[in-house]
Structures are given as C-alpha cells and as structure tokens.
C-alpha positions in Angstrom: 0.0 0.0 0.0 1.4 3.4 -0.9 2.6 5.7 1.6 1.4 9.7 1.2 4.7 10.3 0.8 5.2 7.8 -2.0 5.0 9.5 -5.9 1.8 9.5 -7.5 2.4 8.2 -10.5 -1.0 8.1 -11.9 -1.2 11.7 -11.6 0.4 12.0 -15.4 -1.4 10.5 -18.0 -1.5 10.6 -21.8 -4.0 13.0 -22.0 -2.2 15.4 -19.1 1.7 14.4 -19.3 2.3 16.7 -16.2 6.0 17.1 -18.0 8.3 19.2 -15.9 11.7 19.6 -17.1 15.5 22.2 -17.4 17.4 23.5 -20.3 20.9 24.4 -20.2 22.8 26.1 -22.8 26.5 25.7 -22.8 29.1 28.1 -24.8 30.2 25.1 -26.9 28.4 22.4 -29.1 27.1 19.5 -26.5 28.8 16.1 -27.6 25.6 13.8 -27.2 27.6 10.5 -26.8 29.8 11.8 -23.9 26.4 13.4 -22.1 25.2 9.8 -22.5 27.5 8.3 -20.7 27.7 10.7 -17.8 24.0 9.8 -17.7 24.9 6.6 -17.0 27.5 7.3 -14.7 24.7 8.9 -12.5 22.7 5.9 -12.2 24.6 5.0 -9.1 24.1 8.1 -7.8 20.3 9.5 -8.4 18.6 5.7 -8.4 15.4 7.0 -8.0 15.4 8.9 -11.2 16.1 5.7 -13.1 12.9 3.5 -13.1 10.0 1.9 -14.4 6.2 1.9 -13.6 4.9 -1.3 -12.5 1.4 -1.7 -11.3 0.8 -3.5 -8.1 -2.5 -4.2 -6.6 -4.1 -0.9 -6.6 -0.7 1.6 -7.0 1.6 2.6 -9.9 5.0 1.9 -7.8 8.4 3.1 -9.3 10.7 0.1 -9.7 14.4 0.2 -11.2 14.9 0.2 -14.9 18.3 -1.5 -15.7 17.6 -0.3 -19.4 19.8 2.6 -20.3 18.1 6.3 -20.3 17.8 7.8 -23.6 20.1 10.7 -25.0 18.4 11.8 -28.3 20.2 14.0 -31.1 16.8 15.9 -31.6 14.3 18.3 -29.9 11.5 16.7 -31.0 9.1 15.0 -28.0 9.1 11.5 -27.6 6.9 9.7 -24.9 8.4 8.7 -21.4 6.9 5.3 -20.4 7.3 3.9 -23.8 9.6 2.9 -26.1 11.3 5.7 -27.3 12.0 6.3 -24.0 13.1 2.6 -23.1 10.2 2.5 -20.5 11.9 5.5 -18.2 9.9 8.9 -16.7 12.8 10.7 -17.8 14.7 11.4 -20.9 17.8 13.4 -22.1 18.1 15.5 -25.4 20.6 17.5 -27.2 20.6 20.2 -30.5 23.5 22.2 -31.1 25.4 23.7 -27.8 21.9 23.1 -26.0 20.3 20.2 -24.3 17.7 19.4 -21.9 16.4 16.8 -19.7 12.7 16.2 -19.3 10.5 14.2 -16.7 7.4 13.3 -15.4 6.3 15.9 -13.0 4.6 13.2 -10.5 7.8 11.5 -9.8 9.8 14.9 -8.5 9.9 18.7 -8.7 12.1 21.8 -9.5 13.7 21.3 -5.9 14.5 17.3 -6.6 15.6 17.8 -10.5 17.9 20.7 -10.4 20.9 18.5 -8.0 20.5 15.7 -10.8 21.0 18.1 -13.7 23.7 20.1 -11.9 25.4 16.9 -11.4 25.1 15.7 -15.1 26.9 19.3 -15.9 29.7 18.8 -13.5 30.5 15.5 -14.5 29.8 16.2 -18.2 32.3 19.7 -18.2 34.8 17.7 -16.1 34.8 15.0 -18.7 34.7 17.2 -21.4 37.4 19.9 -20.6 39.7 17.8 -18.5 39.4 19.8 -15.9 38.9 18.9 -12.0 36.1 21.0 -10.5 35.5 21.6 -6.7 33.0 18.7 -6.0 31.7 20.4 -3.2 27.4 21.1 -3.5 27.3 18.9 -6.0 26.0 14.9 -5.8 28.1 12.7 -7.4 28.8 8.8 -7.7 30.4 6.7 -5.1 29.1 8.9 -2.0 26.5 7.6 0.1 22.8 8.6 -0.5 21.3 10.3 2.5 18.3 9.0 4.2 17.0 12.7 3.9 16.6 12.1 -0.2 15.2 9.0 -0.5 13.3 8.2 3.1 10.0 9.7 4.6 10.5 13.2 3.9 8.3 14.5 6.8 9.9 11.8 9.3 9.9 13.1 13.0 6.8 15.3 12.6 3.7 14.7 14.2 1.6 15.3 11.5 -1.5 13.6 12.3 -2.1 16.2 15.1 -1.7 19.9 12.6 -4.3 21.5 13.2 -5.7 24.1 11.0 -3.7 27.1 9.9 -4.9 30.7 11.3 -5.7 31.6 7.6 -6.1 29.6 4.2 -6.9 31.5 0.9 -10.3 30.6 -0.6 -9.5 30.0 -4.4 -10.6 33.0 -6.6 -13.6 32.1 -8.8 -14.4 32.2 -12.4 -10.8 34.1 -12.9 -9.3 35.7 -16.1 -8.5 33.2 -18.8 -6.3 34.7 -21.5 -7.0 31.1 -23.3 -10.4 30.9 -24.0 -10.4 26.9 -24.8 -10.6 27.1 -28.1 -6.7 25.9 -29.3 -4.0 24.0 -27.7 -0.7 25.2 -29.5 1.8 26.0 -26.7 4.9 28.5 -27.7 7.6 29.6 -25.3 10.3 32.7 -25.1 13.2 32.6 -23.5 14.1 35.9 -21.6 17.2 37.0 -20.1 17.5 39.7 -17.6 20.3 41.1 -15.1 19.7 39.9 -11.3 21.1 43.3 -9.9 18.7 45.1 -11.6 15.8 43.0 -10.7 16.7 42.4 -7.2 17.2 46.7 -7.1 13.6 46.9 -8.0 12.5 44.5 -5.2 14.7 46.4 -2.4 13.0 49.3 -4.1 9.3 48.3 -4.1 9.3 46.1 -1.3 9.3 43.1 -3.2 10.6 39.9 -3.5 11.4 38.0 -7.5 8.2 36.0 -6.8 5.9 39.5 -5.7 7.2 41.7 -8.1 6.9 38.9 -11.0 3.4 38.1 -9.9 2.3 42.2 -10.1 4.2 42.6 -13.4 2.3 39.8 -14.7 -1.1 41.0 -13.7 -0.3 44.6 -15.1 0.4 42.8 -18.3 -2.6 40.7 -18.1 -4.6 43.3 -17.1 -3.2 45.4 -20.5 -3.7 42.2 -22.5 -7.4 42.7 -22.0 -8.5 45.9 -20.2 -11.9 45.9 -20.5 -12.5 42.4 -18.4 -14.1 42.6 -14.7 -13.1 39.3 -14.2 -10.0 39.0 -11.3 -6.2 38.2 -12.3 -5.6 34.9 -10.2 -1.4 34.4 -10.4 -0.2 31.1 -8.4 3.0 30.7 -6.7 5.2 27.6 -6.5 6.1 26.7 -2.6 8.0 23.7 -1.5 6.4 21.8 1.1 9.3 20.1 2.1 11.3 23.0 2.4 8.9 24.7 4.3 8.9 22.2 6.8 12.6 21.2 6.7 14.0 19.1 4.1 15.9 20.4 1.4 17.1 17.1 0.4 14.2 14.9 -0.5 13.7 14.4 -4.6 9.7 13.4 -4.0 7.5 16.2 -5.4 5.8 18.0 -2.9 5.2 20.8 -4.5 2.5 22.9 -4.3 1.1 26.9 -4.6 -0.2 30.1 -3.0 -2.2 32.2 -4.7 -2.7 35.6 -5.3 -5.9 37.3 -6.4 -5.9 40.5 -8.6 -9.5 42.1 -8.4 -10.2 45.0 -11.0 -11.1 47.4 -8.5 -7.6 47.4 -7.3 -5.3 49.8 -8.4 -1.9 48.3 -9.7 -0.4 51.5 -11.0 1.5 51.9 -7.5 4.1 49.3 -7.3 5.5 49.7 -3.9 2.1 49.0 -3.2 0.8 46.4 -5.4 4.2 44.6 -4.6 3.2 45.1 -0.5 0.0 43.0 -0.8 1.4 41.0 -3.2 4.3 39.8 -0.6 1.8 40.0 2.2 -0.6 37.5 0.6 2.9 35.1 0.1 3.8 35.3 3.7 0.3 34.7 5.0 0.1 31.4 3.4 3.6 30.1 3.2 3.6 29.0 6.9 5.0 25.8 8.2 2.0 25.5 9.6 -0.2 25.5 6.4 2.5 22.9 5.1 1.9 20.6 8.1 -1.9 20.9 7.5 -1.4 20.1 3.7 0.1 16.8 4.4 -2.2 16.0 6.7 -5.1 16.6 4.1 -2.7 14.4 1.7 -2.4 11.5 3.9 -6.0 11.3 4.5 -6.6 11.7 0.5 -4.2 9.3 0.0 -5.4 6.6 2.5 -9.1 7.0 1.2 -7.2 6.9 -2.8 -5.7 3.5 -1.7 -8.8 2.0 -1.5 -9.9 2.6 -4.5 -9.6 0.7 -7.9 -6.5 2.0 -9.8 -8.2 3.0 -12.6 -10.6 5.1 -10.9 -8.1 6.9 -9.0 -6.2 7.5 -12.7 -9.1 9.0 -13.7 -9.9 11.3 -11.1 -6.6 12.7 -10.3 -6.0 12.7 -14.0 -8.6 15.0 -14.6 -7.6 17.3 -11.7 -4.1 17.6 -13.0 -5.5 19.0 -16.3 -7.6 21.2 -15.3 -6.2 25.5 -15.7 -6.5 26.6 -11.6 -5.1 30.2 -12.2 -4.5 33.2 -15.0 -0.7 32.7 -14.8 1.7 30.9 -12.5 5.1 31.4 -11.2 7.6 29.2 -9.9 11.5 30.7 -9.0 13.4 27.4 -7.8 16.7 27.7 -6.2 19.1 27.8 -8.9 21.2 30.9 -8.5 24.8 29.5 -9.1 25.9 26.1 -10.3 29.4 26.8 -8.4 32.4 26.5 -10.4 30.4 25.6 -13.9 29.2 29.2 -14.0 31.7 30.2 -16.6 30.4 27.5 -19.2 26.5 27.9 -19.0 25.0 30.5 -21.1 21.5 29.8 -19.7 19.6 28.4 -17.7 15.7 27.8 -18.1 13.1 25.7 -16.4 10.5 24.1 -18.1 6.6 23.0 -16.7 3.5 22.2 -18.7 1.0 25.0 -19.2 -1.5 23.0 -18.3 -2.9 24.3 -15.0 -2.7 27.8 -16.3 -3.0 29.6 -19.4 0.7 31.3 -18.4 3.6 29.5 -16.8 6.6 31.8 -16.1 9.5 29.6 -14.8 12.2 31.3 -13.1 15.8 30.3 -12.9 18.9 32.2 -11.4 22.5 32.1 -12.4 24.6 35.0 -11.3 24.7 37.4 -12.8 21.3 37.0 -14.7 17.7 35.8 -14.2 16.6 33.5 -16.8 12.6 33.5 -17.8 11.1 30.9 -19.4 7.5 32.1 -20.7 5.5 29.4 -21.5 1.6 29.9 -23.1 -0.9 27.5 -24.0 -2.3 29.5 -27.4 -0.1 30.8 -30.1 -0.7 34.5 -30.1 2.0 36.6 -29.7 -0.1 39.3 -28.2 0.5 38.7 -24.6 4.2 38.5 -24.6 4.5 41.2 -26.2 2.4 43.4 -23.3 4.5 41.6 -20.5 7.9 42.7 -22.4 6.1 46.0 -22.5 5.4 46.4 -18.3 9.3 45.3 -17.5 10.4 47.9 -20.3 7.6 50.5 -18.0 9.7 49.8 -15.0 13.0 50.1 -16.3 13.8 46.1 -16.7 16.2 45.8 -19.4 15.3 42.3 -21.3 16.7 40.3 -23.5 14.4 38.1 -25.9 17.2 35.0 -26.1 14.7 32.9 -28.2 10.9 31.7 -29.3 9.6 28.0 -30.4 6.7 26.0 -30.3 7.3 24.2 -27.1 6.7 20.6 -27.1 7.4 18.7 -23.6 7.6 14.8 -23.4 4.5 13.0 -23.6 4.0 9.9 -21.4 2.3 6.4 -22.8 -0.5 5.2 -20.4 0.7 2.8 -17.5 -0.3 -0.9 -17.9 
C-alpha cells in the first residue's frame, strides 16, 4: 500500500503528461555520446530517477529500470513510459550547444531535478574539458545517499495532530483566462534579464522576485485585456518540504499560494501592489499550512488507496489538467551552479502549461535571471504586453529565443 509520501504516479497521464523539465545552454556544441555516458555514470548516484512503472495491486509503484536512459540528437518529443524512452519517466536530449532533460512531473519537482542536472553538468564539463572541479554542492557517484533524499521526507513530525492554519486562501472564482479553450498550440520565449537590476527593483518596491513577478504579470494581463471585470488569479510555486525542513528529498511535494488581482484594485502603484502582493505570500507560506497540507494528503491518500487504480487514474488525472489560475510562477533555487558558472550560457526551467493559461519559470545564475514564458495559445499578443510592463519599470530584457514548445508525452501505464 502506498505511503502519502510515495509518488503519484497516476497523476500524469497521456491525455495530461504533467512534464516538468531544465534546459541548459552551454558556450560550446554538447557532444551527445559523452552526455550519454555521464548519464549513466549517475545511475549509481540518483537511483530513483532511473525507473520503471509497475502496477501492483491498486498503486503505480516506481521500480528500477536497468535499461539505459535515452540521450536523443533531436528536440522533438518522444513519450516517457514507452519505447522511445526505453520505459523510463525521464529522458535526455541535445541540439546544437543546448540540451535538456525532461520528466514526469509526478515523480519529483524543480527542488529534486535541479541537483541531478547540476550533477550531469559537472560530471559532463569535467569530462569534457579535462578539468577537476570543486566537487563540493554537488551529488556525485560513489558517495553515500542520505536517508533525507530517498526516506519519509516528513519523518519526526507529528503530522497527524496539525491542526488548521490561522488563515487559508479561498480559491478565486471564475478568474481571467487569456485562453479561451478554443486551441491548444503552446509556444515559449526565452528571456534574459540582469539579477542586480531586478533584485534593485524589489529592495526598491518592497518586493521579492516571486511578488514583483506576480504584479508585473497582472499589469500585463490586465493590458492584455482591459476591458475584463473578471480577477487576475497568479499562483506561486512553494516547496512543502522545504517549508517544513527538508531540502534534500527528490519526491514532489510541491504545491502553490495564490494571489488574487481584483479589477477594483489599483496596480499602477508598485510599492504597493508589490506590498500585498508579498503580504498574501507570507500569510500562506507557513510551516504550519504545510503541516496541514500533508495531513489533508495522507487522508486523501489513504481514502485513494482504497480505490480501484483505474478510478483513481481518472480522477486525479482529470484534476491535473484542469487551468487553476491566469498565470503561474515558480523561482526554484538555482542561483549558481558553483564553479560551472563560466560554461553555461543559460539556464531555463521548463513546466507544462496545463494548470494555467501562463507558466513563467524562473531560474537564477549570477549574474542574470533566466525567464522561461510558457503559453498555451499561439498568439504573440501577450508576450508582447509583459515585455512591455518590464520595459515601464525600467527592466532591461533580453528576448534569447521563441519555439513551439513541445514537452515529453508519457504512454498510459499498464
């Protein structure tokens, strides 16, 4: 029987990959057949990253995969759990002096992928330069695992006795959709902006990246369309394991706060705007709203284990592709990758814009911010607006790049 703690696999499905993912770009060409064999290499070191699905009894568990994990000379999508993928949740690809990996977004998050790419770099880089880089932050083959990464990730808290946070945000009703339904054809630009000029504007409006992100966004939404009533809703990415303690575990835990935009509020002040904005952040990213989470989950979860597999496939499916806010912002802890600075050009994040209509996926490597703007429709429209609000407030941006964006798809589990 699964634990609450344990992935839920059956919350990607064919119709809903729930694909999560990074993209590096290096100064130099990648050399895909020496990537593949540090990817390898890091089977010993990142275990859990290297399985299959298996379904037993009423669960989709993860089980090793001895088969190697694919390294493929294109950016065209392949599906994970099939194949193309040689039955693995993860998968490697390369074009030019970029490459990416990509991953089922129910096996781990932002906080869990980023130590597993960072090591692929540093082992990659070493291999490729000759050079010996401090191994120090980074996880690498032949050290011992922690129990903190691959145990109970909540172990020594008493979470059967949280009680109910002092406040929990309602979610915002029948909220702007800048996608109206109608097409699925998701594009992405890749932005590039300096961190000491950001980070000035946030000591400057009382801000933090996530705050003043989340106000610029609703400006530009609010520009997109300035004759809707309807309220901006923009979600924020929090980790729950982080916020109660472990910065170690690869499980995905997770999870948003969010923060509502009514018309009737004025976002033309943006020491203000940027006040509430942090205010509504702080009020729900409490330890104590994390400990009540997982105490929902593990109720949720012990009522989902009694349930036939397919059934549960179908609900949480469902749930996981349905849009839950306007935009959505996540900032994961990125900002250096140590001595391997020098050789990365960028850095982005990747998430499916499934669960809203805008994803903007934040990475950090001094001295830039990388933005990755992912939309679910193919105008061009709203970019062009949210370039237009940093330009308002003096952000200096460069547009690095556009494409269709096309994630990993994932084949049903059997």
């Amino acid at each position: 029987m699964a634990e609450f703690y344990d992935p839920m696999l059956y919350l990607s499905t064919p119709e809903h990959p729930n694909t999560m993912g990074a993209q590096v770009v290096l100064k130099e060409p990648v050399d895909s057949g020496l990537l593949q064999g540090v990817v390898e290499a890091l089977r010993a070191r990142f275990p859990y990253f290297y399985v299959k699905v298996v379904c037993r009894g009423n669960d989709l568990i993860p089980e090793a995969n001895p088969l190697p994990m694919t390294v493929r000379n294109s950016w065209a999508p392949i599906h994970l759990n099939g194949p193309a993928s040689n039955y693995h949740l993860g998968a490697w690809k390369v074009q030019g002096n970029r490459l990416a990996f990509e991953m089922t977004h129910s096996l781990s998050d932002g906080a869990g992928m980023l130590p597993y790419v960072k090591s692929a770099l540093y082992l990659y880089l070493s291999r490729k330069l000759g050079i010996s880089f401090d191994p120090a932050g980074f996880r690498l083959p032949g050290e011992a695992i922690p129990t903190s990464e691959t145990g109970n990730p909540f172990a020594g808290l008493d979470i059967d006795a949280a009680e109910a946070p002092l406040y929990t945000k309602p979610p915002t009703p029948d909220f702007y959709r800048l996608n109206d339904g109608t097409e699925w054809d998701p594009q992405i630009a890749y932005l590039r902006l300096s961190e000491a000029q950001l980070m000035e504007y946030c000591r400057d409006y009382d801000g933090s990246p996530n705050a003043f992100l989340s106000v610029i966004l609703a400006r530009a939404i609010r520009r997109y369309d300035p004759d809707s009533e309807k309220p901006v809703s923009v979600a924020v990415a929090i980790d729950h394991k982080a916020m109660l303690g472990n910065r170690d575990n690869y499980r995905m835990f997770a999870n948003v706060v969010e923060l509502d935009f009514p018309k009737n509020r004025s976002l033309e002040d943006l020491t203000r705007a940027c006040t509430i904005a942090r205010g509504q952040i702080m009020l729900q990213a409490q330890p104590e709203n994390s400990l009540w989470t997982m105490k929902q989950r593990k109720i949720t979860t012990a009522k989902l284990n009694s349930l036939p597999l397919d059934t549960k496939t179908a609900l949480l499916g469902q749930a996981s592709g349905k849009a839950r806010w306007s935009a959505s912002i996540s900032y994961a802890n990125s900002r250096s990758f140590g001595p391997l600075d020098p050789y990365i050009e960028a850095l982005y994040l990747l998430a499916d814009p499934t669960v809203a209509d805008i994803i903007l996926e934040v990475s950090c490597i001094h001295p830039h911010f990388f933005l990755a703007v992912a939309q679910n429709f193919s105008s061009p429209a709203f970019l062009s607006v949210f370039l237009e609000e940093l330009s308002s407030v003096g952000i200096q941006v460069q547009v690095m790049g556009r494409e269709t964006y096309r994630l990993c798809g994932i084949e049903a589990f059997h």
